[in-house]
Backbone atoms as SQL, in Angstrom:
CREATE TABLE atoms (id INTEGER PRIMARY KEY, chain TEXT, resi INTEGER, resn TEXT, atom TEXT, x REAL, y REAL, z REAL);
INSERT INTO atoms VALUES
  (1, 'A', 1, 'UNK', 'N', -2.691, 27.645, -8.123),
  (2, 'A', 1, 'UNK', 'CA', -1.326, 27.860, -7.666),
  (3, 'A', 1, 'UNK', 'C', -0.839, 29.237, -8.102),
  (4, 'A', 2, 'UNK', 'N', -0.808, 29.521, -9.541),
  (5, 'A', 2, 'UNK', 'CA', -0.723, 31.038, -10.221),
  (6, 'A', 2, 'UNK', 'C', -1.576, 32.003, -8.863),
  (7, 'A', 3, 'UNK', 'N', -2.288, 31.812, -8.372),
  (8, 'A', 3, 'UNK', 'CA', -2.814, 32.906, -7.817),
  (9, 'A', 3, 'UNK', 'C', -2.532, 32.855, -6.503),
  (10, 'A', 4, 'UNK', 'N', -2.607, 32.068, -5.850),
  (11, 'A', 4, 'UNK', 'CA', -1.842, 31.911, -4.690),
  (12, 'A', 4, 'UNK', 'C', -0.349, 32.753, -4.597),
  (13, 'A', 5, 'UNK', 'N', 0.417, 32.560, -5.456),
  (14, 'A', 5, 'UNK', 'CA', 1.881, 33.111, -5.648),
  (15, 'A', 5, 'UNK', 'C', 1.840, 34.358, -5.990),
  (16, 'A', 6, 'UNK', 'N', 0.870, 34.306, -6.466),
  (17, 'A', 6, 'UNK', 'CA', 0.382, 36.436, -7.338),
  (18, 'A', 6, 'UNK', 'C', 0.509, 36.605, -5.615),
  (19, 'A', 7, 'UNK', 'N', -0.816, 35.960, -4.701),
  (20, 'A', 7, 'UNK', 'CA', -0.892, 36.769, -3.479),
  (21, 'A', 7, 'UNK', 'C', -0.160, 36.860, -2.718),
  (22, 'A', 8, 'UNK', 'N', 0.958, 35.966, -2.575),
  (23, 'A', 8, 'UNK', 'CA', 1.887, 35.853, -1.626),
  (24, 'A', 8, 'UNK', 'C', 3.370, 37.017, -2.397),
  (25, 'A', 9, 'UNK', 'N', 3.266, 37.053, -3.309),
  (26, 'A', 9, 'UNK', 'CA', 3.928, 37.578, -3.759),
  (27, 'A', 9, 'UNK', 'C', 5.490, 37.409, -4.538),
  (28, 'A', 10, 'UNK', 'N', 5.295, 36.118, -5.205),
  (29, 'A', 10, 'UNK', 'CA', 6.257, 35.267, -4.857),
  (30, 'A', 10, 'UNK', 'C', 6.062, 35.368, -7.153),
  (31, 'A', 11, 'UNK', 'N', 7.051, 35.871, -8.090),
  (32, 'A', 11, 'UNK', 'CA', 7.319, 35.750, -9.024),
  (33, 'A', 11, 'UNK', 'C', 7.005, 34.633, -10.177),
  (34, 'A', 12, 'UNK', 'N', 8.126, 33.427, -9.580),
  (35, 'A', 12, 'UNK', 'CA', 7.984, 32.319, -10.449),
  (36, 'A', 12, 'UNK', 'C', 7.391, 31.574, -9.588),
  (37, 'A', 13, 'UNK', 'N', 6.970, 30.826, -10.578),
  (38, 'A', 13, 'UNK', 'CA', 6.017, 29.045, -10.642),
  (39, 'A', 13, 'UNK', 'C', 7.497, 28.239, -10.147),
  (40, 'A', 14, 'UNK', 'N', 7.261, 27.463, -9.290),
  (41, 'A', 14, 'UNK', 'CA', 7.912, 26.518, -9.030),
  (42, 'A', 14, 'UNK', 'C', 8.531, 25.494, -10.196),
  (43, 'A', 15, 'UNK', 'N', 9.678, 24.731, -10.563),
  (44, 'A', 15, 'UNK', 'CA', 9.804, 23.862, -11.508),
  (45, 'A', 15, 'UNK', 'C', 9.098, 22.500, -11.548),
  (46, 'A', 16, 'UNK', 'N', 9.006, 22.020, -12.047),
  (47, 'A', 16, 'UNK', 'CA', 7.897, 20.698, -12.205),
  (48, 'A', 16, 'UNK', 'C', 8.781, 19.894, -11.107),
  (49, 'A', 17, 'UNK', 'N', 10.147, 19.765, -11.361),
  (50, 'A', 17, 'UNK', 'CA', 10.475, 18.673, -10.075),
  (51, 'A', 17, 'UNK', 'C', 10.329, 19.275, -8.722),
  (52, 'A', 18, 'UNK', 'N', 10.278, 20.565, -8.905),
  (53, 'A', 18, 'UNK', 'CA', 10.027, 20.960, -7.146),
  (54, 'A', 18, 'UNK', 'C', 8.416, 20.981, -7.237),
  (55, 'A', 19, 'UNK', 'N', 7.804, 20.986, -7.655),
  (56, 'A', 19, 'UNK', 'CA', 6.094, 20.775, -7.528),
  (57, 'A', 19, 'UNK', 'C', 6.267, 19.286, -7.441),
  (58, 'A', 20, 'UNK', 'N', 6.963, 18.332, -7.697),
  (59, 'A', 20, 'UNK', 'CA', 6.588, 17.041, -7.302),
  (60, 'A', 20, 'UNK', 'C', 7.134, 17.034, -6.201),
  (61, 'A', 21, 'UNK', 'N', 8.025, 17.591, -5.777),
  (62, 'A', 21, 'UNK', 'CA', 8.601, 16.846, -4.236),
  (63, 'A', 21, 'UNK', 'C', 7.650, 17.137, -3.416),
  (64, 'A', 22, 'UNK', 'N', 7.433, 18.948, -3.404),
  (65, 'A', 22, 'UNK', 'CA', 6.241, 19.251, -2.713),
  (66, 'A', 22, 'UNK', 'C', 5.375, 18.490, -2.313),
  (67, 'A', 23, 'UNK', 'N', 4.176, 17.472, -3.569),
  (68, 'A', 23, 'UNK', 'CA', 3.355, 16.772, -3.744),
  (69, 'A', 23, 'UNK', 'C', 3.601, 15.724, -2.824),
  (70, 'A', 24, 'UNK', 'N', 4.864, 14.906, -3.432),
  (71, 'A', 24, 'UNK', 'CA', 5.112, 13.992, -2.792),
  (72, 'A', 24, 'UNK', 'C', 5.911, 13.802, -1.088),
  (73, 'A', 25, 'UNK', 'N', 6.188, 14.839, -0.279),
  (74, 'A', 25, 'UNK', 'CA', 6.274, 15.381, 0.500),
  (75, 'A', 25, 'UNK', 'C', 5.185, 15.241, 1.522),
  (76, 'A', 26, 'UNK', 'N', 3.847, 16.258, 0.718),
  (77, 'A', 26, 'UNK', 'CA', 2.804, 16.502, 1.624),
  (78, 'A', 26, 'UNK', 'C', 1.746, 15.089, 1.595),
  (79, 'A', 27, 'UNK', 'N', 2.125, 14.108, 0.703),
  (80, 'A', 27, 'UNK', 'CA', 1.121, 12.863, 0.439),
  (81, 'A', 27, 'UNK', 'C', 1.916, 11.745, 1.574),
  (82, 'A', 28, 'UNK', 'N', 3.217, 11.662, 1.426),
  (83, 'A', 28, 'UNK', 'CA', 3.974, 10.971, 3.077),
  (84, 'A', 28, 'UNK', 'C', 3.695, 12.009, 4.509),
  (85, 'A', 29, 'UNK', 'N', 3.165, 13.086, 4.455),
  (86, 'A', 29, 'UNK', 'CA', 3.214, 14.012, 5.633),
  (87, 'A', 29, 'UNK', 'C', 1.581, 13.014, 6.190),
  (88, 'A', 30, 'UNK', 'N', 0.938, 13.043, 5.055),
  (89, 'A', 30, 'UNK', 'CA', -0.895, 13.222, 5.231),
  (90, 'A', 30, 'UNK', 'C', -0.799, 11.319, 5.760),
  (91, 'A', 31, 'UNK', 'N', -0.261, 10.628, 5.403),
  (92, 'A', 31, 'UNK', 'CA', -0.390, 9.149, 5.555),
  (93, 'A', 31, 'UNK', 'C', 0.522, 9.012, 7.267),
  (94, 'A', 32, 'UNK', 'N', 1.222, 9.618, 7.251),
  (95, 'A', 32, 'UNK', 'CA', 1.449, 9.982, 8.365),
  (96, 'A', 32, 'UNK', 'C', 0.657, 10.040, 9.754),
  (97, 'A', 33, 'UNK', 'N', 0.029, 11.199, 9.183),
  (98, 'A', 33, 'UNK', 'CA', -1.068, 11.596, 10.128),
  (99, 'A', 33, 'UNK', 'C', -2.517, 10.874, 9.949),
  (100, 'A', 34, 'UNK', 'N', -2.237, 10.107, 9.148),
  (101, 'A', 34, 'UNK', 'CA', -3.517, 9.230, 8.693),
  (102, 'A', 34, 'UNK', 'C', -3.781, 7.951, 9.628),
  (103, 'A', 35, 'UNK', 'N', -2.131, 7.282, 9.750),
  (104, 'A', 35, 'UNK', 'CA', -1.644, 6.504, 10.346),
  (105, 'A', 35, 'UNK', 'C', -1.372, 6.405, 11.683),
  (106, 'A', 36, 'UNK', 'N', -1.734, 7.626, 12.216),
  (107, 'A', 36, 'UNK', 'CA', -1.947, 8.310, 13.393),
  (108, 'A', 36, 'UNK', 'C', -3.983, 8.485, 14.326),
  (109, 'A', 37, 'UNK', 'N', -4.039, 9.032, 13.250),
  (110, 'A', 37, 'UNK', 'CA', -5.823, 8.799, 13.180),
  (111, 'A', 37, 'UNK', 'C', -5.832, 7.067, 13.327),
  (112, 'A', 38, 'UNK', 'N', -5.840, 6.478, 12.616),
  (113, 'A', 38, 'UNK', 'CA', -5.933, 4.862, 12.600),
  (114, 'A', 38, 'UNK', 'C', -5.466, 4.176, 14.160),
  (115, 'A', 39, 'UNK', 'N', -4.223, 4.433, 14.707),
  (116, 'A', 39, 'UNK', 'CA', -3.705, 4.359, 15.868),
  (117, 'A', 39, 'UNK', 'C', -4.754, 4.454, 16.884),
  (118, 'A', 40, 'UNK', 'N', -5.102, 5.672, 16.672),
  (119, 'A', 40, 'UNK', 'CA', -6.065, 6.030, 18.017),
  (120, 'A', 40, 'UNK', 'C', -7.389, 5.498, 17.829),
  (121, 'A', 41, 'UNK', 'N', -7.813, 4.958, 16.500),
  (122, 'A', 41, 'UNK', 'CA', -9.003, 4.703, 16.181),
  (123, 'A', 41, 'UNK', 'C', -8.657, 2.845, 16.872),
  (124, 'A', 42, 'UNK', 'N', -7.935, 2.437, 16.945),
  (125, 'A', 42, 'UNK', 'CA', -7.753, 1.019, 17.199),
  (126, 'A', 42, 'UNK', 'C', -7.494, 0.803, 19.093),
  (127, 'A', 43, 'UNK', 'N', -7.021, 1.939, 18.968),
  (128, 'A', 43, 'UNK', 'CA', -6.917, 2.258, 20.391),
  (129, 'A', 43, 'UNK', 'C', -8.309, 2.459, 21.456),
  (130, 'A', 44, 'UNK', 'N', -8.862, 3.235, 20.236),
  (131, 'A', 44, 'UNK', 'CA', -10.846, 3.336, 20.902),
  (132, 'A', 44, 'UNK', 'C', -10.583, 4.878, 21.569),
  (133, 'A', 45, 'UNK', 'N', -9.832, 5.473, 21.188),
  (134, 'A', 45, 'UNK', 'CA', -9.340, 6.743, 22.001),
  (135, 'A', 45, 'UNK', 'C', -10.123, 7.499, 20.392),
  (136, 'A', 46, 'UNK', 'N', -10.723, 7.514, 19.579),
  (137, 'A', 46, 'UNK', 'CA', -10.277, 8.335, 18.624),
  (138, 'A', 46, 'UNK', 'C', -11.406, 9.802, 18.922),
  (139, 'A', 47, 'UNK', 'N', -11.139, 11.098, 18.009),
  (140, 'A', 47, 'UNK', 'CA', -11.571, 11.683, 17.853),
  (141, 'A', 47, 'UNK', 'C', -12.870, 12.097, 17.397),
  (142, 'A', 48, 'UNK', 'N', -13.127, 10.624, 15.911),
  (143, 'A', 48, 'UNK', 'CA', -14.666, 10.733, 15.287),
  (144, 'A', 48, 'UNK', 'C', -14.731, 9.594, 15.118),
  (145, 'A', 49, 'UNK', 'N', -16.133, 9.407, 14.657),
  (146, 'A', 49, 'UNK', 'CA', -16.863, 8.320, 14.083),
  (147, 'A', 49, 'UNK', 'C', -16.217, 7.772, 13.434),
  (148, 'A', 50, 'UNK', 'N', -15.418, 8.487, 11.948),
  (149, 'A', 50, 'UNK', 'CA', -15.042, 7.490, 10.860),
  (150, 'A', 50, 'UNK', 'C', -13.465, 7.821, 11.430),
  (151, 'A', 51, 'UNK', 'N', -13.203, 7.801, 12.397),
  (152, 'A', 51, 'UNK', 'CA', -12.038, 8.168, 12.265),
  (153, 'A', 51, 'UNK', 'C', -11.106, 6.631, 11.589),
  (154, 'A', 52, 'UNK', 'N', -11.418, 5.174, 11.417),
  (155, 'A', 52, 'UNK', 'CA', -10.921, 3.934, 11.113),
  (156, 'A', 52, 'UNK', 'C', -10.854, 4.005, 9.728),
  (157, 'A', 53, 'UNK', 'N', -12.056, 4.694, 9.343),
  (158, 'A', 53, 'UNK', 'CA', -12.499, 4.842, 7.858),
  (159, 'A', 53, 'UNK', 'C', -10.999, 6.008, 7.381),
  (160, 'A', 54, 'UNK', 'N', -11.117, 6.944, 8.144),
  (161, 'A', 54, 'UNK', 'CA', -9.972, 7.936, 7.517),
  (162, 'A', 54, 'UNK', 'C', -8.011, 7.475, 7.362),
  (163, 'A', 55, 'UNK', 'N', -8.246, 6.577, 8.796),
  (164, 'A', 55, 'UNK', 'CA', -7.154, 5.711, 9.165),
  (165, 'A', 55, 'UNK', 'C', -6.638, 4.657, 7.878),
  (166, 'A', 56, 'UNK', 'N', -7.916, 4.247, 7.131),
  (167, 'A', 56, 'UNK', 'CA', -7.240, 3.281, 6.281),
  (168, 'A', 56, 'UNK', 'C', -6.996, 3.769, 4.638),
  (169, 'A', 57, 'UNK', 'N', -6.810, 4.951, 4.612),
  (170, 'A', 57, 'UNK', 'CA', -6.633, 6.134, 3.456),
  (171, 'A', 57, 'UNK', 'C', -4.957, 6.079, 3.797),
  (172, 'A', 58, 'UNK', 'N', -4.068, 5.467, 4.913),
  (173, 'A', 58, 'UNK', 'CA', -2.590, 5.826, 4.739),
  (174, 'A', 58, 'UNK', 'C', -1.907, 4.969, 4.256),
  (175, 'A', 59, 'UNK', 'N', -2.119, 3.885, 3.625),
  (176, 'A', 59, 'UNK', 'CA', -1.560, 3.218, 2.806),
  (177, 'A', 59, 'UNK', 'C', -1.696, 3.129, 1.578),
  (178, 'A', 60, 'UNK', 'N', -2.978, 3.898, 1.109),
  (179, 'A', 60, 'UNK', 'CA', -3.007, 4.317, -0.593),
  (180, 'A', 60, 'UNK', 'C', -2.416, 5.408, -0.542),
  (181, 'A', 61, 'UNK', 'N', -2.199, 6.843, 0.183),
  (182, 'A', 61, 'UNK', 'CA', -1.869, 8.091, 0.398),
  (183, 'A', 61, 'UNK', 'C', -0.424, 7.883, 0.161),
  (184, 'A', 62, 'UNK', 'N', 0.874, 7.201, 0.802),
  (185, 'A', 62, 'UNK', 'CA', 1.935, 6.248, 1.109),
  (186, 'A', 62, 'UNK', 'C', 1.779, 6.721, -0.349),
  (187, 'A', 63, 'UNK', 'N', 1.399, 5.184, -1.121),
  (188, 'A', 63, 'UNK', 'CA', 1.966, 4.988, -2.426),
  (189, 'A', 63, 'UNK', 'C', 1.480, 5.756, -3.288),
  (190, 'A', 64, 'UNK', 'N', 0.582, 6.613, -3.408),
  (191, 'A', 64, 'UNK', 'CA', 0.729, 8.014, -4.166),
  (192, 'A', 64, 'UNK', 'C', 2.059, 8.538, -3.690),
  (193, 'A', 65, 'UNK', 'N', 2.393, 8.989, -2.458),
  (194, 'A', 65, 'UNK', 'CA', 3.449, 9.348, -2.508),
  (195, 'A', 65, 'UNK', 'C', 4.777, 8.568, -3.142),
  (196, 'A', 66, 'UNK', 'N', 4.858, 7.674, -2.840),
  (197, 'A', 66, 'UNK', 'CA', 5.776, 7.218, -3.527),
  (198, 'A', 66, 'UNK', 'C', 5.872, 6.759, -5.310),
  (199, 'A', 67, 'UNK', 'N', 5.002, 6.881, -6.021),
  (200, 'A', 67, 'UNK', 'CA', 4.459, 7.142, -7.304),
  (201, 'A', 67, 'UNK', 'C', 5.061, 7.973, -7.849),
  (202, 'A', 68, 'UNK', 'N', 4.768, 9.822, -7.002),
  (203, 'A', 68, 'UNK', 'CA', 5.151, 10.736, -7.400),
  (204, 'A', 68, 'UNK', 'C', 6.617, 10.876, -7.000),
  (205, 'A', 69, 'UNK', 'N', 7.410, 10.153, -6.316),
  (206, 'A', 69, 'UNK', 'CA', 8.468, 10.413, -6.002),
  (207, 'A', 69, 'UNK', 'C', 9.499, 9.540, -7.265),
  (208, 'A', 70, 'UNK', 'N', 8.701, 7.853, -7.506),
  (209, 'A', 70, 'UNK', 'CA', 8.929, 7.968, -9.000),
  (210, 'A', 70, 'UNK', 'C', 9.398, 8.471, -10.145),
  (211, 'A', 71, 'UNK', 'N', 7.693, 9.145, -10.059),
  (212, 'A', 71, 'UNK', 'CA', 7.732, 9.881, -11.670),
  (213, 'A', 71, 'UNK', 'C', 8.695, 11.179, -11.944),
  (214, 'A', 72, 'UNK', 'N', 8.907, 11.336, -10.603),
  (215, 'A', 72, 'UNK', 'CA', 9.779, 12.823, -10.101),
  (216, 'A', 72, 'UNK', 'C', 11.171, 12.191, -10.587),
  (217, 'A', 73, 'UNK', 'N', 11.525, 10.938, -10.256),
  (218, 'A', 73, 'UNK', 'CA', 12.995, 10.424, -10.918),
  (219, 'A', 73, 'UNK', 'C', 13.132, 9.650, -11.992),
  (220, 'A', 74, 'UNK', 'N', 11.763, 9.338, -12.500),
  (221, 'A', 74, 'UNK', 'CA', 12.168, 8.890, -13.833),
  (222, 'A', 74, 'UNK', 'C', 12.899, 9.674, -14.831);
């Protein structure tokens, strides 16, 4: 992350609660689209092979997100 921000050019490190929203943000974005993959995989429309296999990663993905959204308000 430090280096990423060196390259972009960007000063400070984010605060720990904005690195969790982030987190928890992009882990409801990904289950999302996970849940989407799964759709089409049930549909028989899908893109790949495992695409059922990748499909059933959005309901653990979900509650990571919501974990970190948690620990973000504890």
């Amino acid at each position: 992350l430090a280096m990423y921000l060196q390259r972009v050019g960007i000063a400070d490190k984010p605060s720990p609660t904005a690195w969790s929203f982030y987190m928890a943000y992009n882990m409801f974005r990904m289950a999302g689209i996970l849940q989407g993959v799964m759709a089409r995989a049930l549909a028989g429309n899908a893109a790949s092979a495992q695409a059922l296999a990748a499909g059933m990663r959005a309901r653990p993905m979900a509650e990571s997100g919501w974990a970190e959204v948690e620990r973000m308000l504890a």
